[in-house]
Backbone as a ProteinNet text record, in pm:
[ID]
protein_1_A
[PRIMARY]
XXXXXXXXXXXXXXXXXXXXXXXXXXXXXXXXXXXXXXXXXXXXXXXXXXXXXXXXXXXXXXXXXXXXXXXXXXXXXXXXXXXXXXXXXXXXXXXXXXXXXXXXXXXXXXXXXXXXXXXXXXXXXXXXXXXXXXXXXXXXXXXXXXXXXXXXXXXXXXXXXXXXXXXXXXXXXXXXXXXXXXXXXXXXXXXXXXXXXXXXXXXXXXXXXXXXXXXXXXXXXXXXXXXXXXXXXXXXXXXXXX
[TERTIARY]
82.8	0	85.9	156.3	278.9	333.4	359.3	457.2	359.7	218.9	137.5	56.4	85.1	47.4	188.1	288.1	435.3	401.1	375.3	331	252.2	172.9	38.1	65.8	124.1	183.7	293.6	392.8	468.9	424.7	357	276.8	168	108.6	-0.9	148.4	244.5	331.7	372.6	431.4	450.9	350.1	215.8	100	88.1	80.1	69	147.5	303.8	415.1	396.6	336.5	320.6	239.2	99.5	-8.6	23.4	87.2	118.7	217.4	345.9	374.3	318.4	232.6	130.4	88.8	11.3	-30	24.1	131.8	257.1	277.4	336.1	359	242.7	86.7	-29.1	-62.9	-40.7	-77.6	-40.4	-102.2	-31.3	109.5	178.2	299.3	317.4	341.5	344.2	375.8	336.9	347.2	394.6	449.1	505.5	417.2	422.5	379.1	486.6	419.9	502.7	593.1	557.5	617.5	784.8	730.5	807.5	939.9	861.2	950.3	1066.1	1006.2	1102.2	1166.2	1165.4	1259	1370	1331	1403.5	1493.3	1496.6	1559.8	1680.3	1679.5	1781.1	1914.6	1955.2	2130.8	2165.3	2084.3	2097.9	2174.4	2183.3	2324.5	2398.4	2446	2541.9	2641.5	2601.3	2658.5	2765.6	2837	2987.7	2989.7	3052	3053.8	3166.5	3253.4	3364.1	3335.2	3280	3261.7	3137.8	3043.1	2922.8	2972.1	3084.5	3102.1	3221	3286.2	3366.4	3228.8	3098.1	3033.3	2977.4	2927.9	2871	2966	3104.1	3156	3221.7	3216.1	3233.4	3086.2	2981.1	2835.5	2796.3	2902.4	2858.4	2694.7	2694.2	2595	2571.4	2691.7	2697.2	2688.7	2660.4	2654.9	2482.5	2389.2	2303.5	2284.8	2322.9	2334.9	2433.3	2523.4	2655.6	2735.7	2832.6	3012	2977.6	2923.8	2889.1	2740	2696.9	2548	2422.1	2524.5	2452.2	2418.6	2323.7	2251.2	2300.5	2352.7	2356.3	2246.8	2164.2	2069.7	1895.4	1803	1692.6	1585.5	1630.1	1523.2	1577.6	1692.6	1761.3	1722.2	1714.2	1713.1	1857.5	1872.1	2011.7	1997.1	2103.2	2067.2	2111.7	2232.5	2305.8	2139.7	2262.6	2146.8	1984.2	1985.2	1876.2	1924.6	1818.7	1831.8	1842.2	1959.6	1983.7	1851.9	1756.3	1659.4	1556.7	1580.1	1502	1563.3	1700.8	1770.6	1769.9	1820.5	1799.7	1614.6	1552.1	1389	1380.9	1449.8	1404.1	1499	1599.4	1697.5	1623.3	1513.8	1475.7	1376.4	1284.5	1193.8	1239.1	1329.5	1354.6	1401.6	1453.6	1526.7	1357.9	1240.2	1161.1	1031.4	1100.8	985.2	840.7	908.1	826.2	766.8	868.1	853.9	851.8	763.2	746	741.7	826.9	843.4	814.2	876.4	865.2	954.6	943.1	953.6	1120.9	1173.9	1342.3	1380.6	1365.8	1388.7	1360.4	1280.9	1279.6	1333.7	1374.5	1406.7	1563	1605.1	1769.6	1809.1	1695.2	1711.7	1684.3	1593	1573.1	1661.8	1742.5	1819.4	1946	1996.7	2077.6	2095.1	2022.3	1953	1967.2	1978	1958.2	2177.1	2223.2	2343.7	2421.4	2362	2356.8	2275.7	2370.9	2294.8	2254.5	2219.9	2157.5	2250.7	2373.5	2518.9	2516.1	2544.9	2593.6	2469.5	2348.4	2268.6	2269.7	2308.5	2307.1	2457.1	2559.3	2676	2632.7	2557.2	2536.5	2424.4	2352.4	2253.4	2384.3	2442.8	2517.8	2611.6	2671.9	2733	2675.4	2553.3	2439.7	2416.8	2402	2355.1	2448.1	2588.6	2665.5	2705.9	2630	2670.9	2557.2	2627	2528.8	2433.3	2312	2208.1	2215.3	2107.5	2158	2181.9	2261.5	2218.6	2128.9	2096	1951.7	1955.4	1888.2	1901.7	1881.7	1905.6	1892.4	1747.8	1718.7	1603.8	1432.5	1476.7	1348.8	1282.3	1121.6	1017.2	1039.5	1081.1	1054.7	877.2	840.7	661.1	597.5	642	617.5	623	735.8	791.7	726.2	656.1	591.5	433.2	395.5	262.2	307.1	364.3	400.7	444.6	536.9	531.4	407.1	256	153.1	120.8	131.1	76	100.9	270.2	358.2	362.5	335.4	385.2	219	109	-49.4	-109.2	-114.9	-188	-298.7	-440.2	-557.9	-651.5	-696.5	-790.1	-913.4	-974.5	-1151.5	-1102.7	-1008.5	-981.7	-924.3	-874.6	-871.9	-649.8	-615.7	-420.5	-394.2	-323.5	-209	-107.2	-37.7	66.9	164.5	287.2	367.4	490.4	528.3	575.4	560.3	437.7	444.8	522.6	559.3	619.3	706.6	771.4	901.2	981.4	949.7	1011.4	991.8	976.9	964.7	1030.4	1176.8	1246.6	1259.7	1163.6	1226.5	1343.6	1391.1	1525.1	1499.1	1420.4	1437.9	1294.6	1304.3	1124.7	1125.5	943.2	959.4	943.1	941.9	956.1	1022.6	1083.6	1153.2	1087.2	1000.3	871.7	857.4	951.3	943	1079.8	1116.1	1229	1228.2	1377.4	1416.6	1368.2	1327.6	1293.2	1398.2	1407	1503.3	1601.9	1600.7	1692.4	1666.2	1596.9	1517.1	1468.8	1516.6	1499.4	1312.1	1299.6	1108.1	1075.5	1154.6	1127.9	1102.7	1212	1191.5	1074.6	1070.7	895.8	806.8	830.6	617.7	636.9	747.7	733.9	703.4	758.3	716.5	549.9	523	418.4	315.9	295.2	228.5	206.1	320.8	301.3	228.5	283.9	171.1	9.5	-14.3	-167.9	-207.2	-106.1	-220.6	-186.2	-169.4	-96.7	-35	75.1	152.8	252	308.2	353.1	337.9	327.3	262.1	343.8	486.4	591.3	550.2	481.3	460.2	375.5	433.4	318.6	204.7	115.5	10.7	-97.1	-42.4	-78.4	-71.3	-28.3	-22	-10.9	106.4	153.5	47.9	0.8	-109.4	-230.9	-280.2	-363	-349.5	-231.9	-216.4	-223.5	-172.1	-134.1	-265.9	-315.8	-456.7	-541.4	-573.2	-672.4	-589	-398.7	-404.5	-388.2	-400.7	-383.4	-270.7	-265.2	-109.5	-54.5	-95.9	-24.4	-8	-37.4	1.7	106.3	80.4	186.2	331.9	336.9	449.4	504.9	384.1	434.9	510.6	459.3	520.6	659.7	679.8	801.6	896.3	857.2	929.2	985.9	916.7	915.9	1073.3	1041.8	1111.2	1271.5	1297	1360.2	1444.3	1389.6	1490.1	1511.2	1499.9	1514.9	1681	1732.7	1836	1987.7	2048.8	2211.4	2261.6	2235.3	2337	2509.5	2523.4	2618.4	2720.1	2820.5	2868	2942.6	2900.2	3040.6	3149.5	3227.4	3348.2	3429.2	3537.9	3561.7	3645.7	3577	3673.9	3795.1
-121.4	0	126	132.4	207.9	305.3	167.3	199.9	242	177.5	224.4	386.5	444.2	556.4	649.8	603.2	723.1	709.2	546.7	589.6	685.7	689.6	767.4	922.7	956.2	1082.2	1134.3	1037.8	1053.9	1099.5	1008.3	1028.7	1141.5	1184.3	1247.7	1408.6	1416.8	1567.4	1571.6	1451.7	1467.4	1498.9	1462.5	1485.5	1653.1	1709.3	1824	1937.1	1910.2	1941.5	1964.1	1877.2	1880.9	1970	1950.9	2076.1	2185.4	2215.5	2360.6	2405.7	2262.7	2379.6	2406	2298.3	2331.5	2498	2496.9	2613	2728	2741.4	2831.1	2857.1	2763.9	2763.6	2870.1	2810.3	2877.4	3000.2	3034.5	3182.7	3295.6	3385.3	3496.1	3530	3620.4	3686.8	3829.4	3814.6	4018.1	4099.5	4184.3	4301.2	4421.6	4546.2	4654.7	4781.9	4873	4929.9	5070.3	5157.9	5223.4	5286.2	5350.8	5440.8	5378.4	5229.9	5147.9	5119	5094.3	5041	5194.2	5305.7	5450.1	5391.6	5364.5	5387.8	5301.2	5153.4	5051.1	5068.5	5179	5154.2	5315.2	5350.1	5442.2	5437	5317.6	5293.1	5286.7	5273.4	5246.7	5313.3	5424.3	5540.9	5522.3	5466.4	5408.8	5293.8	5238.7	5114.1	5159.3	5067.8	5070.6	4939.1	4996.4	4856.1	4799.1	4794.6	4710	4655.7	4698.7	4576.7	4485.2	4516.2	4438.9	4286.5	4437.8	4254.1	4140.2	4213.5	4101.1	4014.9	4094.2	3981.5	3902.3	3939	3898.9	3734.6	3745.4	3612	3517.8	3593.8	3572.7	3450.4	3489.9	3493.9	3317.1	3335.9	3254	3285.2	3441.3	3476.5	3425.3	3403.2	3428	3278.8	3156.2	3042.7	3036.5	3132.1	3172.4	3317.4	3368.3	3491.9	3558.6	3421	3456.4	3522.5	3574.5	3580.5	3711.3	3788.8	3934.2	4001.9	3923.9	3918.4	3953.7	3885.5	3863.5	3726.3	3662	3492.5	3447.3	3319.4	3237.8	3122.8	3064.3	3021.1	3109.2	3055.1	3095.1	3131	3031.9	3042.1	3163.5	3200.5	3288.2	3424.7	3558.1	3666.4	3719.1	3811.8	3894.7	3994	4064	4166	4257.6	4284.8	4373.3	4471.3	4622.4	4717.6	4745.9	4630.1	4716.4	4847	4873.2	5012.2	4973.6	5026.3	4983.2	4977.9	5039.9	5065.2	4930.8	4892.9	4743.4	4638.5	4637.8	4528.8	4517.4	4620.4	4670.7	4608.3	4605	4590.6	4480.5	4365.2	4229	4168.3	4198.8	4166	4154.3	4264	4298.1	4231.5	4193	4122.8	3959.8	3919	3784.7	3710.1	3823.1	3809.4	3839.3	3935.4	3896.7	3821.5	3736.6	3637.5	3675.7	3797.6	3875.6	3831.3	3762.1	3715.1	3543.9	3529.8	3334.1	3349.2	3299.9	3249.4	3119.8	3040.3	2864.4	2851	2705.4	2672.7	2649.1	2598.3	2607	2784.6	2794.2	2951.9	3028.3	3082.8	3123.9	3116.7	2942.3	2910.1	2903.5	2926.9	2969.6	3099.5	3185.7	3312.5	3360.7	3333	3374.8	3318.4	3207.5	3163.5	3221.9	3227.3	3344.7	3505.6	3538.8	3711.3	3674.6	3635.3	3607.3	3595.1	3636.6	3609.3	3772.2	3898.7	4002.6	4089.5	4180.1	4289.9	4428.1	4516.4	4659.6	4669.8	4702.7	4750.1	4634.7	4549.1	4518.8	4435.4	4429.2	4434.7	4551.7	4689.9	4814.3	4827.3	4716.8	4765.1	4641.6	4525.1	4412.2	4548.5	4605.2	4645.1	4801.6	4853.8	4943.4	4880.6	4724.1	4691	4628.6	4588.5	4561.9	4662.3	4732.4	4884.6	4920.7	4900.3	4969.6	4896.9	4778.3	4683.8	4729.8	4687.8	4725.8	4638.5	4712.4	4620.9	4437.7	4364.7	4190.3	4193.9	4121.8	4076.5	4038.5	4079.6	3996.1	3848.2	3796.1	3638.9	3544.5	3421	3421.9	3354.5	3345	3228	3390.4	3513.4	3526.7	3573.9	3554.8	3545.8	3738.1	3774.4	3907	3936.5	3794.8	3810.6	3861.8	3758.6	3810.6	3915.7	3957	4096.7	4225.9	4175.2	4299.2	4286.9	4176.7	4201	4263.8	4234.7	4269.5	4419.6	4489.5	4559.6	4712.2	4662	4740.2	4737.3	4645.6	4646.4	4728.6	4702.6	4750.6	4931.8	4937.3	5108.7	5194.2	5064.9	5193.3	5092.9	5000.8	4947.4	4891.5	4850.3	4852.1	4895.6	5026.9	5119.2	5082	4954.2	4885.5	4794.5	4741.6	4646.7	4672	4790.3	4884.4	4822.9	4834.7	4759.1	4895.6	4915.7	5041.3	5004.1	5075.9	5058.7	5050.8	4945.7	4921.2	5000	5081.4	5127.4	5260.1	5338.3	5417.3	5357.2	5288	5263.5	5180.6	5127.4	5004.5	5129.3	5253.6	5329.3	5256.9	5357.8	5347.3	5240	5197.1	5042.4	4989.2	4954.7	4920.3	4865.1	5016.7	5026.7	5080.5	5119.7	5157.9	5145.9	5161.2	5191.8	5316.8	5363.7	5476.5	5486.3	5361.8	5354.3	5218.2	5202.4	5096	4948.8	4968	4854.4	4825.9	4860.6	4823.3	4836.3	4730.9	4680.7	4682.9	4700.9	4710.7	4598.7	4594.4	4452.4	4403.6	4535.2	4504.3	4390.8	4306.5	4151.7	4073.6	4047.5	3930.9	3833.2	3726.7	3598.4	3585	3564.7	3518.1	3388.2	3319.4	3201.1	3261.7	3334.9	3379	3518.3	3612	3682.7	3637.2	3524.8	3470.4	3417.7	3302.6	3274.2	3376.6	3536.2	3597.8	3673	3702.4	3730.5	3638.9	3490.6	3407.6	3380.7	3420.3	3445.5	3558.8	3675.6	3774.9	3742.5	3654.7	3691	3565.2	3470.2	3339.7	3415.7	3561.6	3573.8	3525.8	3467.9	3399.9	3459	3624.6	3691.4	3806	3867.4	3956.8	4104.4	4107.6	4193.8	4339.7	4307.5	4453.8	4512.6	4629.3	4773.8	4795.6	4763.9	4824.5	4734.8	4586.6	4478	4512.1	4666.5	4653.3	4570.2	4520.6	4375	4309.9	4269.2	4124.6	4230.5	4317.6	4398.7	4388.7	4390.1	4456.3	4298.8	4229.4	4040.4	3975.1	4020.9	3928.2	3899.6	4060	4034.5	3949.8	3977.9	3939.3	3774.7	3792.4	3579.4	3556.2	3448.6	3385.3	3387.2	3387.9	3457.1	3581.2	3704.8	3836.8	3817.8	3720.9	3763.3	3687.4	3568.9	3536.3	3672.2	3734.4	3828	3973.6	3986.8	4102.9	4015.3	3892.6	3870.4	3855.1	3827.1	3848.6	3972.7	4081.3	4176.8	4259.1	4213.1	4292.1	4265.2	4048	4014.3	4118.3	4135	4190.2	4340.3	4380.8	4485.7	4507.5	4408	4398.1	4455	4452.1	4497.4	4388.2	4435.9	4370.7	4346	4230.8	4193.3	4230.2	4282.9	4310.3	4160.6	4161.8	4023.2	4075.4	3893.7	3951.8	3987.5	4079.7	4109.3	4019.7	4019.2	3906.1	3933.3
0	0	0	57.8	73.2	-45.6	-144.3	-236.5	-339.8	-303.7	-458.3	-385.5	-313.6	-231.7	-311.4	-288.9	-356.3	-490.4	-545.8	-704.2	-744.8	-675.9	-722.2	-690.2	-566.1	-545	-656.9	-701.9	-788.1	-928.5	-1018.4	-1059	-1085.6	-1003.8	-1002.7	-984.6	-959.3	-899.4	-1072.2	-1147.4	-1271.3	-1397.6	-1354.9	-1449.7	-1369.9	-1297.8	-1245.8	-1319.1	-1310.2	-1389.7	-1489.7	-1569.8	-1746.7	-1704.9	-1680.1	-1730.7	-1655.5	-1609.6	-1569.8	-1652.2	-1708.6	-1821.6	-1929.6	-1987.8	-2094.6	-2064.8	-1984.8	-1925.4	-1938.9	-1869.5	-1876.9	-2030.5	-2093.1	-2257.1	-2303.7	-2267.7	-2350.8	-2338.3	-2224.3	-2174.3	-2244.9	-2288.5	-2330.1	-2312.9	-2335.7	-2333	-2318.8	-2203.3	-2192.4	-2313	-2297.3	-2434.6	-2363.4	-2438.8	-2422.8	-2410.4	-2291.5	-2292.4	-2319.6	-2443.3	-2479.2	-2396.6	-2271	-2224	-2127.8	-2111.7	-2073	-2178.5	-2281.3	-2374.1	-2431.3	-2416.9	-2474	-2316.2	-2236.8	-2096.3	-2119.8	-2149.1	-2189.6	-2284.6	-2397.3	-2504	-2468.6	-2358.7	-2328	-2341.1	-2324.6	-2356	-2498.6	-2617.5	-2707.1	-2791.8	-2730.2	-2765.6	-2728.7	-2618.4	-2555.5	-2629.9	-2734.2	-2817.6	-2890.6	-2847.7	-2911.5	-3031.2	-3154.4	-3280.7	-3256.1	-3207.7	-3148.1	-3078.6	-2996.9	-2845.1	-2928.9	-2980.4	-3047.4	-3090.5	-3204.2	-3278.9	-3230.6	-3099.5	-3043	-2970.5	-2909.8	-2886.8	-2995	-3101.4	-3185.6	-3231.3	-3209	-3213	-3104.3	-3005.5	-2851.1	-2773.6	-2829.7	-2833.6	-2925.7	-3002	-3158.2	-3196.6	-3228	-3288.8	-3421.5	-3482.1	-3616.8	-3653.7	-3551.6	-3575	-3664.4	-3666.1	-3728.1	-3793.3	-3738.3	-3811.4	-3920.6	-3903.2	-4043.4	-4005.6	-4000.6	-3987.9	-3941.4	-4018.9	-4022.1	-3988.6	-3977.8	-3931.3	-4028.9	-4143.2	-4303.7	-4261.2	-4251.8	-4196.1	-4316.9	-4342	-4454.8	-4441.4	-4350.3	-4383.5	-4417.4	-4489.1	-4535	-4397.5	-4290	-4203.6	-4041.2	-4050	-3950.3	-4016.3	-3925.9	-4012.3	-4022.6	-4099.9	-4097.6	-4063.3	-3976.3	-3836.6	-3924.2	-3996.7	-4053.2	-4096.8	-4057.9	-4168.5	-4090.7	-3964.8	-3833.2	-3824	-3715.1	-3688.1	-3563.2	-3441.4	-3296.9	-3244.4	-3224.4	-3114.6	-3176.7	-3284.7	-3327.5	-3252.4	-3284.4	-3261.3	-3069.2	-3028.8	-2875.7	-2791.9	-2909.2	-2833.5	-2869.4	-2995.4	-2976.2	-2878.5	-2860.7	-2769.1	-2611.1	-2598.9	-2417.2	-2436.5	-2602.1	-2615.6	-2547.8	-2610	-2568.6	-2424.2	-2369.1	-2189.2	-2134.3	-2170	-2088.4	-2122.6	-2195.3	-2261.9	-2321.5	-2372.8	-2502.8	-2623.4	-2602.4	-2807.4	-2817.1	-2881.4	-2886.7	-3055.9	-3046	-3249.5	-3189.5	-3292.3	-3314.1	-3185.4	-3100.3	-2987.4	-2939.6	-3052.7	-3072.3	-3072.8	-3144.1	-3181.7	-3068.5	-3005.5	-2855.9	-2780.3	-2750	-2598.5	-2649.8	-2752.5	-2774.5	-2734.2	-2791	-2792	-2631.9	-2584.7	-2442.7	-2386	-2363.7	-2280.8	-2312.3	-2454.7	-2465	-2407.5	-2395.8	-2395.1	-2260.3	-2151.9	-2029	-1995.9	-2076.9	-2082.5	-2062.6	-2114	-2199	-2073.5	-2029.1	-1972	-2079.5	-2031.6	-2183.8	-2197	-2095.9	-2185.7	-2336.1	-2319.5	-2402.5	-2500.5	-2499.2	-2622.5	-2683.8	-2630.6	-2688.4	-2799.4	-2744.5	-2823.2	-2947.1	-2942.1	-3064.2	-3123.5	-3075.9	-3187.2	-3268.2	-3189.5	-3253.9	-3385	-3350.2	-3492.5	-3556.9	-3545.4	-3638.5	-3704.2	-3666.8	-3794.3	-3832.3	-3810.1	-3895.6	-4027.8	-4011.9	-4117.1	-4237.4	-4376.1	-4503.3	-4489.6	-4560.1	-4555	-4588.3	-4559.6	-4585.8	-4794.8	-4827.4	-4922.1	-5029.4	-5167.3	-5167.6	-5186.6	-5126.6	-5168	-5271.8	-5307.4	-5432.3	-5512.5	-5576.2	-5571.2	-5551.6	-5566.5	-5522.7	-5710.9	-5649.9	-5786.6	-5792.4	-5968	-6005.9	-6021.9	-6062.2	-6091.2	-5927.2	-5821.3	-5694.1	-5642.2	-5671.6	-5609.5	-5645.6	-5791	-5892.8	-5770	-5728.3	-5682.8	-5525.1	-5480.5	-5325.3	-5343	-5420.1	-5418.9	-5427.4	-5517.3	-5515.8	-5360.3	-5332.9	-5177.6	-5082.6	-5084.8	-4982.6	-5019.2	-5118.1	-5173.3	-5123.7	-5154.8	-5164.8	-5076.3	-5001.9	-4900.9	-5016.1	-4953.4	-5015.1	-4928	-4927.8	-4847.9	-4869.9	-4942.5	-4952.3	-4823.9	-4736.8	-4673.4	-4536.6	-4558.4	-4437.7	-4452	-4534	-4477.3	-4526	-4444.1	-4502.8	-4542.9	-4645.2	-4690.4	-4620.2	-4639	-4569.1	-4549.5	-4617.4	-4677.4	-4572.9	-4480	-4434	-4274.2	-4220.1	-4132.2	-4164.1	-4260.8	-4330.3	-4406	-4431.6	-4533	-4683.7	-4774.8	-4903	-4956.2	-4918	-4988.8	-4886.8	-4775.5	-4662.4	-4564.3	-4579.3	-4535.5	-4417	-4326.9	-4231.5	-4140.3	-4005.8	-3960.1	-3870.7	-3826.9	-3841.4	-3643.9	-3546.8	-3432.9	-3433	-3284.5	-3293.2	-3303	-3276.7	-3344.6	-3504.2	-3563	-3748	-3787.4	-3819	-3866.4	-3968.1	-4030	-4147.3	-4210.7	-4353.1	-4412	-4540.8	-4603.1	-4688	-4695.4	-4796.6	-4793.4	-4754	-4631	-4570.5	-4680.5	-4639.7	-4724.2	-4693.6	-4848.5	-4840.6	-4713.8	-4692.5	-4619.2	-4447.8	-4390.3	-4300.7	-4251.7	-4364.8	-4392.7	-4345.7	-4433.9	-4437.4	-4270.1	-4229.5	-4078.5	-4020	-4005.8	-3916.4	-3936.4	-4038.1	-4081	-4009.2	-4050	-4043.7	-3842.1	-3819.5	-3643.3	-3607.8	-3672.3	-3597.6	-3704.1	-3769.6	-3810.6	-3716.8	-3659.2	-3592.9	-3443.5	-3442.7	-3297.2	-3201.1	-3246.7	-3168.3	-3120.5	-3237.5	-3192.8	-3138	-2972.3	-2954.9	-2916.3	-2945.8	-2819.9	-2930.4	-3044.2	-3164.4	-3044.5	-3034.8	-2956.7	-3046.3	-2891.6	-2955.3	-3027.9	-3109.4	-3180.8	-3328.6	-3353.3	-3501.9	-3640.6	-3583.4	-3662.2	-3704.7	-3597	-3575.9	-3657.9	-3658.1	-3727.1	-3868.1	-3880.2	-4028.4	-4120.9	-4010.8	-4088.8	-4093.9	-4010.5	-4024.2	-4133.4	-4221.8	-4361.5	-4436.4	-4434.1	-4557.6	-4601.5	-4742.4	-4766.5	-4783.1	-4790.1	-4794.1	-4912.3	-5013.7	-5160.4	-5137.2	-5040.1	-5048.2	-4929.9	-4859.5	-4755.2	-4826.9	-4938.5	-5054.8	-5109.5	-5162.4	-5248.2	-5142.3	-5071.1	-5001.7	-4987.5	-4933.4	-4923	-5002.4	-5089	-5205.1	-5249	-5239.1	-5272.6	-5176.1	-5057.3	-4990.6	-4980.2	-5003.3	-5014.7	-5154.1	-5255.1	-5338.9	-5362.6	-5244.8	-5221.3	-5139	-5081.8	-5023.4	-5095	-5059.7	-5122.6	-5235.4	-5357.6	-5462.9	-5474.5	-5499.7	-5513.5	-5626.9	-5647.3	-5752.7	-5803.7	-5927.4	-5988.9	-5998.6	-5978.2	-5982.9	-6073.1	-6143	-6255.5	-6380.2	-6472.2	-6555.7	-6591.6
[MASK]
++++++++++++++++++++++++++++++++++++++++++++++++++++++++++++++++++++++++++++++++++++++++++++++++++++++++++++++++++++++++++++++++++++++++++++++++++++++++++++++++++++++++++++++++++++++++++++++++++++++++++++++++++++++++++++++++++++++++++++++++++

């Protein structure tokens, strides 16, 4: 009787365990409240590009993000060519369990970011921006890019989307709060993932829910084509000379 009394206690502390982290897992995710988030992003002047990118390989950032923080895989983004106060807010996004991408991807990033006081996410986002924009990648559709681009330049005002273009900047090279990241070069593969998170809201650390606003009408052939679009917008490569 004894022993089937600890089973059952045992047992029953481990079925407990799981659904509380189920639980935990399901629950929302705090979000930013602006006035918090302008407080948070104060050191960001403070960033030094030397010290960044000794962390940036100190870190083995670049074990996904590429040598230079140009990503050589499709599914990592490339930091190069942020703007600090982006790079600085996904950084505070991930140490306070802000941001839930896919379940690998998070719990790297948060457990990383938990490594990193503001000093020094402020000096990785300072040599992130000093780097040229990402690359464009290769493989993207010109037919795509032609439709993503109407989108991104005039919104569609019968549907209520604004153009992207008023907070991504005109080639999206830049954003117009630290909540809009540069898009320019971003590989189509990694786009649509983030896209496709803020319309099933999974991603919530965007102020305000904009994101998730703006992702929701659209379909998944516009959310291809915007990516496309933006992907070849990135920094050309010159050949090399014969």
């Amino acid at each position: 009787m004894k022993n089937l009394l600890i089973t059952l206690l045992t047992t029953g502390a481990a079925v407990l365990a799981v659904t509380v982290a189920q639980a935990a897992s399901e629950a929302p995710a705090p979000e930013w409240e602006p006035s918090r988030l302008e407080q948070a992003l104060s050191r960001v002047a403070q960033g030094k590009p030397a010290e960044g990118e000794r962390l940036h390989h100190y870190l083995y950032c670049s074990a996904c993000h590429g040598d230079d923080g140009n990503s050589p895989s499709r599914n990592w983004p490339s930091l190069t060519g942020q703007k600090p106060d982006y790079v600085m807010k996904t950084l505070l996004d991930y140490k306070q369990n802000m941001r839930r991408d896919h379940y690998r991807k998070a719990y790297v990033m948060t457990r990383m970011t938990q490594l990193l006081d503001e000093k020094q996410m402020a000096d990785l986002a300072a040599y992130y921006a000093s780097r040229p924009a990402p690359v464009v990648p290769p493989q993207t559709s010109a037919k795509l890019a032609k439709q993503g681009a109407r989108l991104a330049q005039q919104g569609d005002g019968k549907r209520g989307i604004t153009a992207c273009a008023a907070c991504h900047g005109e080639r999206g090279e830049s954003g117009v709060t630290p909540d809009t990241p540069a898009l320019a070069g971003q590989t189509p593969e990694y786009f649509v993932q983030a896209m496709q998170m803020y319309k099933a809201g999974m991603r919530t650390s965007d102020v305000g829910g904009v994101m998730r606003m703006f992702a929701k009408p659209l379909t998944d052939s516009e959310i291809q084509a915007l990516a496309h679009y933006y992907a070849s917008l990135g920094r050309q490569v010159q050949a090399p000379a014969k």
